[in-house]
PDB file as gemmi writes it, atoms N, CA and C in Angstrom:
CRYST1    1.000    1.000    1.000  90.00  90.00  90.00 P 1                      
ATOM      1  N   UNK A   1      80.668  92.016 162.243  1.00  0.00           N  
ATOM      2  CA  UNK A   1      80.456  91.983 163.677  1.00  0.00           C  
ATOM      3  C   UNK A   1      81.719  92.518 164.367  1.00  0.00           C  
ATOM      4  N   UNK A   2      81.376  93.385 165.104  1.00  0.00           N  
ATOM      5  CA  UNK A   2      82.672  93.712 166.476  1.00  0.00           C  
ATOM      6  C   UNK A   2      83.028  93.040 167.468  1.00  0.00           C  
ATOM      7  N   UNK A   3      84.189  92.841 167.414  1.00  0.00           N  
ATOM      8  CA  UNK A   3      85.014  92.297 168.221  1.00  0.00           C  
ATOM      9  C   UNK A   3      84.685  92.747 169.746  1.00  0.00           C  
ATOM     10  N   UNK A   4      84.461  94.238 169.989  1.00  0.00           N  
ATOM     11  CA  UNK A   4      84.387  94.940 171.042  1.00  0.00           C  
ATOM     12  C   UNK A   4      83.662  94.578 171.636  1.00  0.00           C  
ATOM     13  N   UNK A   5      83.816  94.413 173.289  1.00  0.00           N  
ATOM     14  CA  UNK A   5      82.901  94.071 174.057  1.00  0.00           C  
ATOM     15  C   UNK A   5      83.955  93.457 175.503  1.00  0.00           C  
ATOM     16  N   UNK A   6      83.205  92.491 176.376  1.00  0.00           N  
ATOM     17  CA  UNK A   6      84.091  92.121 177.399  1.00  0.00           C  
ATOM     18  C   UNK A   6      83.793  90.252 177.151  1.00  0.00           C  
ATOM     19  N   UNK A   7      84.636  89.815 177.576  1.00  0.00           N  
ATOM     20  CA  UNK A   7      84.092  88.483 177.588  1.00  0.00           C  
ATOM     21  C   UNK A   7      84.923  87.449 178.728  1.00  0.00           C  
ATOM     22  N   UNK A   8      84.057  86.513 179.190  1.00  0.00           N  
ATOM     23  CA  UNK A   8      84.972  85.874 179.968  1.00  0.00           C  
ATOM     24  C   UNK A   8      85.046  84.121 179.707  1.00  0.00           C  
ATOM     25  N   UNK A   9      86.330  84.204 180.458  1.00  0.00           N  
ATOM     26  CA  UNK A   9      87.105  82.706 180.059  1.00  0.00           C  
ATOM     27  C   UNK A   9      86.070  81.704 179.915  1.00  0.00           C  
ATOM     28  N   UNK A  10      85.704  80.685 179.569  1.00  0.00           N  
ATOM     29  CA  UNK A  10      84.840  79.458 179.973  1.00  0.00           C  
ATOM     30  C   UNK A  10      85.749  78.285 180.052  1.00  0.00           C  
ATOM     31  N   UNK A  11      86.505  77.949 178.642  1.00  0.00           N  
ATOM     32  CA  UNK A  11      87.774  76.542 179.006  1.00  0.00           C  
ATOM     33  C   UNK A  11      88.669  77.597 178.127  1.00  0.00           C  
ATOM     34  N   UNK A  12      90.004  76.305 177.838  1.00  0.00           N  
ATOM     35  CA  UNK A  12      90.909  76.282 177.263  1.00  0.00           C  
ATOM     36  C   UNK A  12      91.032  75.385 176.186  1.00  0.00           C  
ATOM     37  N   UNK A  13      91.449  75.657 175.095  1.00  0.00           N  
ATOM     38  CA  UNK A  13      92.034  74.640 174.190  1.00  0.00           C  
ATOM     39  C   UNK A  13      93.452  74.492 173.658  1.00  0.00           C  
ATOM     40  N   UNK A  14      93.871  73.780 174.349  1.00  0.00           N  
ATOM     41  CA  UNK A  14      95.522  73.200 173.692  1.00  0.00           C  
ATOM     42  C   UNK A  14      95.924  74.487 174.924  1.00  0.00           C  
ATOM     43  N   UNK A  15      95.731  74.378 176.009  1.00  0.00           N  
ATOM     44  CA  UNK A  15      96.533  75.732 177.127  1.00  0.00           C  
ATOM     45  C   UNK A  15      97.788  75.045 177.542  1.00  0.00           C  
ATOM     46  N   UNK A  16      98.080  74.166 178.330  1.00  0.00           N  
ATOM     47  CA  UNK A  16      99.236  73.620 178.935  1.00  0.00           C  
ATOM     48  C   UNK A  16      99.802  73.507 177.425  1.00  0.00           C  
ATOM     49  N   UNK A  17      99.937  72.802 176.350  1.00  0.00           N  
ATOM     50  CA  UNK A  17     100.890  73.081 175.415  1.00  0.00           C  
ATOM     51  C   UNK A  17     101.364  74.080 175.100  1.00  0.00           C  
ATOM     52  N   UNK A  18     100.588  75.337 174.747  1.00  0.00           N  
ATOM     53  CA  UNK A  18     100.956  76.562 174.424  1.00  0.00           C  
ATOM     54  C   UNK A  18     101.681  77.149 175.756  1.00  0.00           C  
ATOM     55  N   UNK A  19     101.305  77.172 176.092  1.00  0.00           N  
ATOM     56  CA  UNK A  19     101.985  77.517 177.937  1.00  0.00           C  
ATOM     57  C   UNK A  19     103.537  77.345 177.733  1.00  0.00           C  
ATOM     58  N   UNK A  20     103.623  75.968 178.105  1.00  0.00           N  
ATOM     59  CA  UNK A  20     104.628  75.324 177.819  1.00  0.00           C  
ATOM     60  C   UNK A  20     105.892  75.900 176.702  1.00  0.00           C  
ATOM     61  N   UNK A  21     105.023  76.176 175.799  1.00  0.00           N  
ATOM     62  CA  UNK A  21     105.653  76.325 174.148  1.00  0.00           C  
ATOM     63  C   UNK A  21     106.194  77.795 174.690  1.00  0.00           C  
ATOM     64  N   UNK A  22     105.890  78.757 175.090  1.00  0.00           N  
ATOM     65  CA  UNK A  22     105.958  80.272 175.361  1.00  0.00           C  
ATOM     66  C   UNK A  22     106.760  80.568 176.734  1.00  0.00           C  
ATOM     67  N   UNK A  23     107.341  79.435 177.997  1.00  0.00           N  
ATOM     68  CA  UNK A  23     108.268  79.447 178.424  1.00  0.00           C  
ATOM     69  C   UNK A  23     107.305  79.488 179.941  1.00  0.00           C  
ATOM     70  N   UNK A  24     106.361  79.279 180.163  1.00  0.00           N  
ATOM     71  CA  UNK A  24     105.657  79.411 181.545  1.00  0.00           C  
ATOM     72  C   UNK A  24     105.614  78.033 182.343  1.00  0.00           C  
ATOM     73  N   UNK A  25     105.983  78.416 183.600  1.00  0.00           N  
ATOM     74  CA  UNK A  25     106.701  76.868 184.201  1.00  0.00           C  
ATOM     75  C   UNK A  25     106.026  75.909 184.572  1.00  0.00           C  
ATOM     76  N   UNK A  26     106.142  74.830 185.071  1.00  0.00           N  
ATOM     77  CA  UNK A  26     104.385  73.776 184.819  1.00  0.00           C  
ATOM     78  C   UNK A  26     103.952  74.416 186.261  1.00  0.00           C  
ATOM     79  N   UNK A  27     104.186  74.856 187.269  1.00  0.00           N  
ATOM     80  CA  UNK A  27     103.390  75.331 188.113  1.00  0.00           C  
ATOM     81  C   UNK A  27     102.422  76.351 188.004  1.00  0.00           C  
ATOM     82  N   UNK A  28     102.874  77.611 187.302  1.00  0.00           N  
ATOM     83  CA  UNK A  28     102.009  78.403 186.889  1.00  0.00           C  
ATOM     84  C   UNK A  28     100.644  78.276 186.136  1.00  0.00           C  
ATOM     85  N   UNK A  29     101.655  77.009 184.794  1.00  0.00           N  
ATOM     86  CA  UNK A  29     100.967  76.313 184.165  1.00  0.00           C  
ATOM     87  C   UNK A  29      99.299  75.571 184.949  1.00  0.00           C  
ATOM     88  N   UNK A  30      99.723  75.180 186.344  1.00  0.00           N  
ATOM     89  CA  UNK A  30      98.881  73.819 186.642  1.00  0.00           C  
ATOM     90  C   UNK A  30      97.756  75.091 187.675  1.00  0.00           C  
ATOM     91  N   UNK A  31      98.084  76.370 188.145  1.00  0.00           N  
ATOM     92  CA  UNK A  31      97.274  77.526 188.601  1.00  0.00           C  
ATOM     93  C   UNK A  31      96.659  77.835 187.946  1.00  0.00           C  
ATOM     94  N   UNK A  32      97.192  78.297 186.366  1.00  0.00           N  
ATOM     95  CA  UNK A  32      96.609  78.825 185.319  1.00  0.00           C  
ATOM     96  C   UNK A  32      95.384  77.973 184.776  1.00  0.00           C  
ATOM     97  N   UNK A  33      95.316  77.054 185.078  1.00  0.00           N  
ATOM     98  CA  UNK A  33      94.167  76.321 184.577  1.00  0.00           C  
ATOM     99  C   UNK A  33      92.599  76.523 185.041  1.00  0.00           C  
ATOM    100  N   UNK A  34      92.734  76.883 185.997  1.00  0.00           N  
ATOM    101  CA  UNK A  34      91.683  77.052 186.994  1.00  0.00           C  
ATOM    102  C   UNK A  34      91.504  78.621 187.163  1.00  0.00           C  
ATOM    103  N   UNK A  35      91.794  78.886 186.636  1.00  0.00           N  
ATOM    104  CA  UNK A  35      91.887  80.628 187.085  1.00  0.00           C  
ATOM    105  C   UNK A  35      91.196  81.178 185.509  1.00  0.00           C  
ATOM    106  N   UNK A  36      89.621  82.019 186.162  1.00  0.00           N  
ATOM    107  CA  UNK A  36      88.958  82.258 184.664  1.00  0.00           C  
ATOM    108  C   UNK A  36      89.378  83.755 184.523  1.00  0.00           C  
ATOM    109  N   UNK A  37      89.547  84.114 183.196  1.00  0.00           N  
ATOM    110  CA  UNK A  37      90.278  85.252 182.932  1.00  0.00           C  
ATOM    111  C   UNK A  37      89.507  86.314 182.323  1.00  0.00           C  
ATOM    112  N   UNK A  38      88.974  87.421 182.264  1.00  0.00           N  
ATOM    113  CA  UNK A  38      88.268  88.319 181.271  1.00  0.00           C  
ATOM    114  C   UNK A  38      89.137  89.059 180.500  1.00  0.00           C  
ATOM    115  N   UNK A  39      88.492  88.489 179.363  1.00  0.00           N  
ATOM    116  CA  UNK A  39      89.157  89.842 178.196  1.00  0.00           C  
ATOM    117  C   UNK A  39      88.014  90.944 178.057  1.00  0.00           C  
ATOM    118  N   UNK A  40      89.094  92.169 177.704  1.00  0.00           N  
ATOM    119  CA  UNK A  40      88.256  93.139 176.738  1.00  0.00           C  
ATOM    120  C   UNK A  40      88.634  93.838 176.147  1.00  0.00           C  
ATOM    121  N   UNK A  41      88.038  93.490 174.957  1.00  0.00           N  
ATOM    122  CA  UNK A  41      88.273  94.211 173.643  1.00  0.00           C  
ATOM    123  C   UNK A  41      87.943  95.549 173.193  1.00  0.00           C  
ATOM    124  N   UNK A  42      88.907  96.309 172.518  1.00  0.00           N  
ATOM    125  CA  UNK A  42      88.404  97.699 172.130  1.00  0.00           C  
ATOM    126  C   UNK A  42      88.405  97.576 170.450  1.00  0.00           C  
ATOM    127  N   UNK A  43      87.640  97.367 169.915  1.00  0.00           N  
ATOM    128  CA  UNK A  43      88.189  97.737 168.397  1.00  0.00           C  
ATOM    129  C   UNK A  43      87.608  98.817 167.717  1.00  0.00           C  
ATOM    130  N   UNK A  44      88.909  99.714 167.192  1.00  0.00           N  
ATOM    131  CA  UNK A  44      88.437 100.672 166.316  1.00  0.00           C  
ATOM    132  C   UNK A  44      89.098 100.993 165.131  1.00  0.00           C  
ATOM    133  N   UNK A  45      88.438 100.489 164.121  1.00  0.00           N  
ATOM    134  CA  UNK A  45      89.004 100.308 162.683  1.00  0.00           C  
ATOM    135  C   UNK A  45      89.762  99.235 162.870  1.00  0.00           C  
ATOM    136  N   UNK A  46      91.241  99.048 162.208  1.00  0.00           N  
ATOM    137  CA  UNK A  46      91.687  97.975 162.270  1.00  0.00           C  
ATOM    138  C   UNK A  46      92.643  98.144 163.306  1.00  0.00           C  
ATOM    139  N   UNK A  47      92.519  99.073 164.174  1.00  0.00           N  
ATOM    140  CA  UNK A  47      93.379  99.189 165.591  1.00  0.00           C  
ATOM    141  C   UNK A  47      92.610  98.460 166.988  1.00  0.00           C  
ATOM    142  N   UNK A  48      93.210  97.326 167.432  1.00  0.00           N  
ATOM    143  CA  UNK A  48      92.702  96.940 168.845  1.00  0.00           C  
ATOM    144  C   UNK A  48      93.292  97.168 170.075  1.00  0.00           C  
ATOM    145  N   UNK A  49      92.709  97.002 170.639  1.00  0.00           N  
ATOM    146  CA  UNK A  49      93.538  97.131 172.440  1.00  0.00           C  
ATOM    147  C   UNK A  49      92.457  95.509 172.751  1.00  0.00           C  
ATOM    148  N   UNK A  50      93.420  95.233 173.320  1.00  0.00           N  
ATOM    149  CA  UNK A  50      93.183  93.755 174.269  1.00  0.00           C  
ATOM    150  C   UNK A  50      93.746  93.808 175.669  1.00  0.00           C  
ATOM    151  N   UNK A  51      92.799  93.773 176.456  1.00  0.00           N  
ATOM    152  CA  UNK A  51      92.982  93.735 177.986  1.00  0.00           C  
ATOM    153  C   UNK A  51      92.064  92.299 178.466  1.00  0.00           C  
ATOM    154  N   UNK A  52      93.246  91.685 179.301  1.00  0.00           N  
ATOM    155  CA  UNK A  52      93.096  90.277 179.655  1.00  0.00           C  
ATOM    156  C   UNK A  52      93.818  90.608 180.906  1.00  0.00           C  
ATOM    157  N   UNK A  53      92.724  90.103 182.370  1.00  0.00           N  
ATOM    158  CA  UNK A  53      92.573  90.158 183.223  1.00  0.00           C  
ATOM    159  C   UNK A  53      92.773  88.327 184.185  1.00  0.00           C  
ATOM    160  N   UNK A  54      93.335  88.222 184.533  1.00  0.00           N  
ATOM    161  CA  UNK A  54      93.932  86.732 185.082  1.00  0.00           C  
ATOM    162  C   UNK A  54      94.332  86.983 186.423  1.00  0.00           C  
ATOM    163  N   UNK A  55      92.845  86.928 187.513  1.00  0.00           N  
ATOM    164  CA  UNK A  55      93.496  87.263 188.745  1.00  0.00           C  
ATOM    165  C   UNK A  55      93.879  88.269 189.483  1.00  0.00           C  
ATOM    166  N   UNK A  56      95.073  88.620 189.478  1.00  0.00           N  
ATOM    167  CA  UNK A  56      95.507  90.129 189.954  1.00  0.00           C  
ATOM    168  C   UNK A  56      96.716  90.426 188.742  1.00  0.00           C  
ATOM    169  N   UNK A  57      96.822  90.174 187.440  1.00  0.00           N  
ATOM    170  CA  UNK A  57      97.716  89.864 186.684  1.00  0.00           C  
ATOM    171  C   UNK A  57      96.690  90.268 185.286  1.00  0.00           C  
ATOM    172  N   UNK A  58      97.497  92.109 185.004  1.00  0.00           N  
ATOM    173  CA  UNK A  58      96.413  92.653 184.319  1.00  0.00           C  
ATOM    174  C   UNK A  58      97.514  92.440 183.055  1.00  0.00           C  
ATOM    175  N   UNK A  59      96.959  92.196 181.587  1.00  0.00           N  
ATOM    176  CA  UNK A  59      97.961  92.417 180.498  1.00  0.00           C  
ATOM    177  C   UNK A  59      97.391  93.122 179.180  1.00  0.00           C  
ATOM    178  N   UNK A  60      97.997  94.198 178.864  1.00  0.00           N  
ATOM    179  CA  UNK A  60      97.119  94.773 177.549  1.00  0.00           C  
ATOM    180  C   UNK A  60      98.200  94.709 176.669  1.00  0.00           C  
ATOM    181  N   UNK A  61      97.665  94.313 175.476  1.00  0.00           N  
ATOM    182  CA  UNK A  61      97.945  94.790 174.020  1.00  0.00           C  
ATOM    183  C   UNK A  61      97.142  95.492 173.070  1.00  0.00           C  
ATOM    184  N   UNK A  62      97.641  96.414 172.723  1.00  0.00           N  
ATOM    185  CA  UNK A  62      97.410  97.146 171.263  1.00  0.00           C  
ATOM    186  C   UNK A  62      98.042  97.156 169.948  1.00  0.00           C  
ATOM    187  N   UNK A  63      97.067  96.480 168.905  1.00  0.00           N  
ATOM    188  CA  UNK A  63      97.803  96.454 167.533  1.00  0.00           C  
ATOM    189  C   UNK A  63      96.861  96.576 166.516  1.00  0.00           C  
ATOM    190  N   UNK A  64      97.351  97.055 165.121  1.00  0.00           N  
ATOM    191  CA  UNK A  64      96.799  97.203 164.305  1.00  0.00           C  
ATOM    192  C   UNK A  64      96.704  96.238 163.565  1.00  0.00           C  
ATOM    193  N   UNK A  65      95.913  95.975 162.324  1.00  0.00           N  
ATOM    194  CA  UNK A  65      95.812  94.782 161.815  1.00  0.00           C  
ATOM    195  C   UNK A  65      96.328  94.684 160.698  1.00  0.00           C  
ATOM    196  N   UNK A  66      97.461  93.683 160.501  1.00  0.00           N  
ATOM    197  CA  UNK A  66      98.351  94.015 159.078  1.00  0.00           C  
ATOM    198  C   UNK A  66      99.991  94.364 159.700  1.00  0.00           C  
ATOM    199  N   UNK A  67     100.112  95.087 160.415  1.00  0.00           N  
ATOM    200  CA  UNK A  67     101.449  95.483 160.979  1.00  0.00           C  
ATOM    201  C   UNK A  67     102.211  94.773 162.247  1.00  0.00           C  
ATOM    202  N   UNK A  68     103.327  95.082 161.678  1.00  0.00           N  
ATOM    203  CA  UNK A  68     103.941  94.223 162.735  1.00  0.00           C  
ATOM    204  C   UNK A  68     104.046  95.083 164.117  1.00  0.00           C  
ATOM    205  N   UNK A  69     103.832  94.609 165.178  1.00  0.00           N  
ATOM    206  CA  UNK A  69     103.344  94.828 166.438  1.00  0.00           C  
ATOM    207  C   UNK A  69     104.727  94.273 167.485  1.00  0.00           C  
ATOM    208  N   UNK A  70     104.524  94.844 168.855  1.00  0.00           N  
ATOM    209  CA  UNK A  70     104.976  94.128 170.021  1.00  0.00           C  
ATOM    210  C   UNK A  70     104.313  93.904 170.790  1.00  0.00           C  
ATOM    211  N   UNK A  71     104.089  92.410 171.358  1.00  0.00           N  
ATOM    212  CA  UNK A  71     102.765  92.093 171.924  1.00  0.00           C  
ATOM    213  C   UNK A  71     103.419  91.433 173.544  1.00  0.00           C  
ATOM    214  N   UNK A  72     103.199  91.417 174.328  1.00  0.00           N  
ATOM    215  CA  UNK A  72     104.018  91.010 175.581  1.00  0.00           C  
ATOM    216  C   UNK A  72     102.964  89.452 175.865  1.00  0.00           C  
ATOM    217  N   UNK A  73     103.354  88.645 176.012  1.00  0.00           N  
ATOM    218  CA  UNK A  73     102.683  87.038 176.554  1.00  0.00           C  
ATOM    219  C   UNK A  73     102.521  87.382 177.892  1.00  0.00           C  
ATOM    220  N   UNK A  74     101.523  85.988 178.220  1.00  0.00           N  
ATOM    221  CA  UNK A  74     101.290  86.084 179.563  1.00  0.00           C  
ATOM    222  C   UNK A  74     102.539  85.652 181.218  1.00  0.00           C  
ATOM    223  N   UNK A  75     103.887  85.892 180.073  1.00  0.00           N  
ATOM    224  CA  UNK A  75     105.327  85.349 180.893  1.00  0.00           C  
ATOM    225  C   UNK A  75     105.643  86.399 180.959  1.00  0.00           C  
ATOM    226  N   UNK A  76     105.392  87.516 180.203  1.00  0.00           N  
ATOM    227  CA  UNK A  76     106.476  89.052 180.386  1.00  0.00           C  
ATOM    228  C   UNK A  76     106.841  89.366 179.132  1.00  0.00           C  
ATOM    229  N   UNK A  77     107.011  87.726 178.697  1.00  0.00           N  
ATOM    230  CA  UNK A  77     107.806  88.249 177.353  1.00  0.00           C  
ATOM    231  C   UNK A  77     107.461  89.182 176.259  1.00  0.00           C  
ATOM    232  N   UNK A  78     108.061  90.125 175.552  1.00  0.00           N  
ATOM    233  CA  UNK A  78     107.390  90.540 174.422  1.00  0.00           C  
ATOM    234  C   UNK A  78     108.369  90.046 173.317  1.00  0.00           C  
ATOM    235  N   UNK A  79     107.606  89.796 172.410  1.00  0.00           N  
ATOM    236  CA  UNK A  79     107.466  89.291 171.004  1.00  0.00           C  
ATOM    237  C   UNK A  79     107.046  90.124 170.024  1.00  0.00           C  
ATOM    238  N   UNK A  80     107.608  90.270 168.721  1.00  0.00           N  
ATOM    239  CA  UNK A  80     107.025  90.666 167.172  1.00  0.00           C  
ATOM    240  C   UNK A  80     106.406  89.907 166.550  1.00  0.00           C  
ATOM    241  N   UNK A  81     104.780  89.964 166.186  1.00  0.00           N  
ATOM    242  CA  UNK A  81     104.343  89.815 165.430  1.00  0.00           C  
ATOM    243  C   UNK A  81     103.122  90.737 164.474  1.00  0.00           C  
ATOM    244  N   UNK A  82     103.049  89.900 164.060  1.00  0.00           N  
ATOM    245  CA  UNK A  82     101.459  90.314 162.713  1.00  0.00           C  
ATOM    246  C   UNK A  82     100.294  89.538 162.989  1.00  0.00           C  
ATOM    247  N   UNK A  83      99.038  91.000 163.332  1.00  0.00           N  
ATOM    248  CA  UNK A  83      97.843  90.126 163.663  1.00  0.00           C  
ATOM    249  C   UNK A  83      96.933  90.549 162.524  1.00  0.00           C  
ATOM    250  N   UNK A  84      96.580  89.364 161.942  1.00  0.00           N  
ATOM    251  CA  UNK A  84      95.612  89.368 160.711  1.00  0.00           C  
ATOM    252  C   UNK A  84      94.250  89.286 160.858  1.00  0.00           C  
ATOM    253  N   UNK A  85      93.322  89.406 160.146  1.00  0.00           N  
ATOM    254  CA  UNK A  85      91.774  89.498 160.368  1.00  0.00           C  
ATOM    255  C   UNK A  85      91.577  88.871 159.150  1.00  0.00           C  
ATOM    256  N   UNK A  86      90.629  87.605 159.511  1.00  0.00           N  
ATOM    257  CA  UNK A  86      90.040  86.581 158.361  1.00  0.00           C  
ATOM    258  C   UNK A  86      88.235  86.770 159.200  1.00  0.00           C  
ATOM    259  N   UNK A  87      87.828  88.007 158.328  1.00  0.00           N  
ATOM    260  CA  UNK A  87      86.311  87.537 158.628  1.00  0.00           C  
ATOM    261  C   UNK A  87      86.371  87.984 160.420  1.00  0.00           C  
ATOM    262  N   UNK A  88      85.892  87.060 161.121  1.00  0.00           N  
ATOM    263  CA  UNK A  88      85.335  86.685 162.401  1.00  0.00           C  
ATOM    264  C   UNK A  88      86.658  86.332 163.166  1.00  0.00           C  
ATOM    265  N   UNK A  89      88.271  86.151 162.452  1.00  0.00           N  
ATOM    266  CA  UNK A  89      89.090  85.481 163.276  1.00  0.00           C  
ATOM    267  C   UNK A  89      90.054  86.289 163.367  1.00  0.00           C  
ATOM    268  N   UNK A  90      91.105  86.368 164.771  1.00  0.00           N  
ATOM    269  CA  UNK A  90      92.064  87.184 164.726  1.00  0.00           C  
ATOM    270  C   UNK A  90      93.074  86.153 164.890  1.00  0.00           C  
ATOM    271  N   UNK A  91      94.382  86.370 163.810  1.00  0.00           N  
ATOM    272  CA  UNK A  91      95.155  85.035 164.109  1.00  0.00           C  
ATOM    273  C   UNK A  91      96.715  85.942 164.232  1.00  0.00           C  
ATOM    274  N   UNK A  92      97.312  85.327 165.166  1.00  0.00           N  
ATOM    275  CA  UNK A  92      98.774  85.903 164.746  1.00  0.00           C  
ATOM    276  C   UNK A  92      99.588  84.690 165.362  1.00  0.00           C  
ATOM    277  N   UNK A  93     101.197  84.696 164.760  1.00  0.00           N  
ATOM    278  CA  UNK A  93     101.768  83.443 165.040  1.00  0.00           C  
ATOM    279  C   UNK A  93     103.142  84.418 165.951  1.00  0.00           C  
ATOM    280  N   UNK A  94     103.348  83.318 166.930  1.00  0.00           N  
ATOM    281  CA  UNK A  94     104.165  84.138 167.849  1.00  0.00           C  
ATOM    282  C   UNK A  94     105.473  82.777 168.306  1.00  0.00           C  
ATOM    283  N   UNK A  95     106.353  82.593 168.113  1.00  0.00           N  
ATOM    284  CA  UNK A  95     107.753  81.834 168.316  1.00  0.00           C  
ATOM    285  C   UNK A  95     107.050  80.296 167.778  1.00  0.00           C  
ATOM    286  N   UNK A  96     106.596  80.192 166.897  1.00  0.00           N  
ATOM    287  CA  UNK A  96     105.894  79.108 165.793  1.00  0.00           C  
ATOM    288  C   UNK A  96     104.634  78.399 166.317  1.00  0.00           C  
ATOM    289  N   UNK A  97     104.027  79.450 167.365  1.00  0.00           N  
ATOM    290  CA  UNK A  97     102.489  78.874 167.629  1.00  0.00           C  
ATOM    291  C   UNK A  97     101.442  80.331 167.252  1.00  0.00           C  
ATOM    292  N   UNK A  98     100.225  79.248 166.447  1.00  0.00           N  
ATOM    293  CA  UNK A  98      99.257  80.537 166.260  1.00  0.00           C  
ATOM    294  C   UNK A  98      98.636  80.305 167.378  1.00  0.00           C  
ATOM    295  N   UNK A  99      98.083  81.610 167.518  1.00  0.00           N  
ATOM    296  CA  UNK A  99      96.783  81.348 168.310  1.00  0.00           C  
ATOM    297  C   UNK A  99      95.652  82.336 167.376  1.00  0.00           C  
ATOM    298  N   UNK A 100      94.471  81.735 167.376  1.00  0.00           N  
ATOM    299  CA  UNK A 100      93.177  82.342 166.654  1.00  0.00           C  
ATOM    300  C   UNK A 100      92.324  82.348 167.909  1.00  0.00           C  
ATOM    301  N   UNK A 101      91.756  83.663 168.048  1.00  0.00           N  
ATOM    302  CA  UNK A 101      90.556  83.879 168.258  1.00  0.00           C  
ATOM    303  C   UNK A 101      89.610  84.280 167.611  1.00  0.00           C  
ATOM    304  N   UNK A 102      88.749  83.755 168.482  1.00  0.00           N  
ATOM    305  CA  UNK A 102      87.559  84.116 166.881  1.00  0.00           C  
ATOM    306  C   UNK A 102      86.336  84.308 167.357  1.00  0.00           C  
ATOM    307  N   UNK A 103      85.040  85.168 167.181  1.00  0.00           N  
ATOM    308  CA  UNK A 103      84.302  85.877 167.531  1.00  0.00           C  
ATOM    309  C   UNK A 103      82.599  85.257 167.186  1.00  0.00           C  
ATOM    310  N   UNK A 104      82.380  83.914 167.917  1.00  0.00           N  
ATOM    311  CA  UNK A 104      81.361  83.651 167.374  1.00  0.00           C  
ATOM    312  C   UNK A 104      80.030  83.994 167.538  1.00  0.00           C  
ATOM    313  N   UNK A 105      79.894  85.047 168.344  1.00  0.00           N  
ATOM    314  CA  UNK A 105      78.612  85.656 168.200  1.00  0.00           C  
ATOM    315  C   UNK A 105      78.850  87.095 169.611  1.00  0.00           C  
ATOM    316  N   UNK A 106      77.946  87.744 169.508  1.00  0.00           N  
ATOM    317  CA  UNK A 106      78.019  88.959 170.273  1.00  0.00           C  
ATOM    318  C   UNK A 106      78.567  88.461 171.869  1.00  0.00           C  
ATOM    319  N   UNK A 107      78.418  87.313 171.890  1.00  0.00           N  
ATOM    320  CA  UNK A 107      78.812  87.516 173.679  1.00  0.00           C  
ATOM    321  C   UNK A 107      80.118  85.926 173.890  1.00  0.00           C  
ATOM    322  N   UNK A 108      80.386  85.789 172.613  1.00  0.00           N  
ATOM    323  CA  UNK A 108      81.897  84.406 172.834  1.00  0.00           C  
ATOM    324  C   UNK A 108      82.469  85.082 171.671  1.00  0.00           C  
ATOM    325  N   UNK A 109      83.676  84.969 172.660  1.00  0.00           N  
ATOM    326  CA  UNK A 109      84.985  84.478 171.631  1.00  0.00           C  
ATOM    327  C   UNK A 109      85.794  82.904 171.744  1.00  0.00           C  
ATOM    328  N   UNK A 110      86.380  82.140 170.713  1.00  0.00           N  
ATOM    329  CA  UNK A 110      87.401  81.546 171.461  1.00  0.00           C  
ATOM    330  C   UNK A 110      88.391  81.417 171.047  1.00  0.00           C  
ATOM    331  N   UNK A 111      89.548  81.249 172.016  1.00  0.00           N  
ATOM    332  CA  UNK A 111      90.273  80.957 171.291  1.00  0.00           C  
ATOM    333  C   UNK A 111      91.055  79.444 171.050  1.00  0.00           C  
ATOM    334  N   UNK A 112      91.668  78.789 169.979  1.00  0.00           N  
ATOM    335  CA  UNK A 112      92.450  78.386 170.282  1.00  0.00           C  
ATOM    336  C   UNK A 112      93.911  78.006 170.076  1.00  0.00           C  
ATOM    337  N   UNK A 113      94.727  77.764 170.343  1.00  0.00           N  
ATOM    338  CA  UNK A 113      96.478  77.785 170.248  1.00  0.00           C  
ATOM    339  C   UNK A 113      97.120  76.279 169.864  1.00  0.00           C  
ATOM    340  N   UNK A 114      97.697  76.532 169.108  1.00  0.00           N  
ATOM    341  CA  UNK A 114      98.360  75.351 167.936  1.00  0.00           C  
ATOM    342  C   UNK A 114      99.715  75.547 167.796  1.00  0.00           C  
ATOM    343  N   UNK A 115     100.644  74.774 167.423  1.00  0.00           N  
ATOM    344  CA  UNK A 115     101.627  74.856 166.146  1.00  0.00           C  
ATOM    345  C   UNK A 115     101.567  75.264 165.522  1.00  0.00           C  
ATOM    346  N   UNK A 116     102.532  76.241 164.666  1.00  0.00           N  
ATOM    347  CA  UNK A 116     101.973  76.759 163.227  1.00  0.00           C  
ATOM    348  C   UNK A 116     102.293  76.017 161.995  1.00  0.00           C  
TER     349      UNK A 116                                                      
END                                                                             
């Protein structure tokens, strides 16, 4: 199944922690909650583009799968990592939190963000 497509926010899981964990201040934090976001995905082969839309606060990444990447968070920051493909899930770990998304049928993804 492809990843590709558009999809939009419904909840969060583990958001104010990860937030938190990645340097975003509890105010943004306590906006960000309420504010539904669309992604959309391009995938072709094991190259993606991810565009995530939050408001007036547009952010894309592009990476391949397997290689190490620079991926910018939703603070500015950019970060190195590796985004892997298990099946249905895209996981990469970024300053010791994963986040997985994962593709459970043609019209959801979700994700969610942990500790690693």
């Amino acid at each position: 199944m492809s990843f590709s497509g558009k999809y939009q926010l419904e909840s969060h899981e583990n958001f104010e922690p990860f937030m938190k964990a990645i340097g975003l201040p509890d105010d943004l934090i306590q906006k960000g909650k309420d504010i539904k976001s669309i992604s959309e995905i391009e995938e072709n082969g094991n190259t993606f583009k991810v565009t995530i839309t939050t408001g007036t606060k547009v952010l894309t990444n592009t990476f391949t799968i397997g290689q190490e990447t620079e991926l910018e968070t939703m603070t500015g920051e950019k970060m190195k990592g590796v985004v892997q493909r298990e099946g249905n899930k895209l996981k990469v770990c970024l300053k010791g939190i994963e986040s997985v998304t994962e593709l459970v049928d043609a019209n959801t993804i979700v994700n969610v963000s942990g500790m690693a």
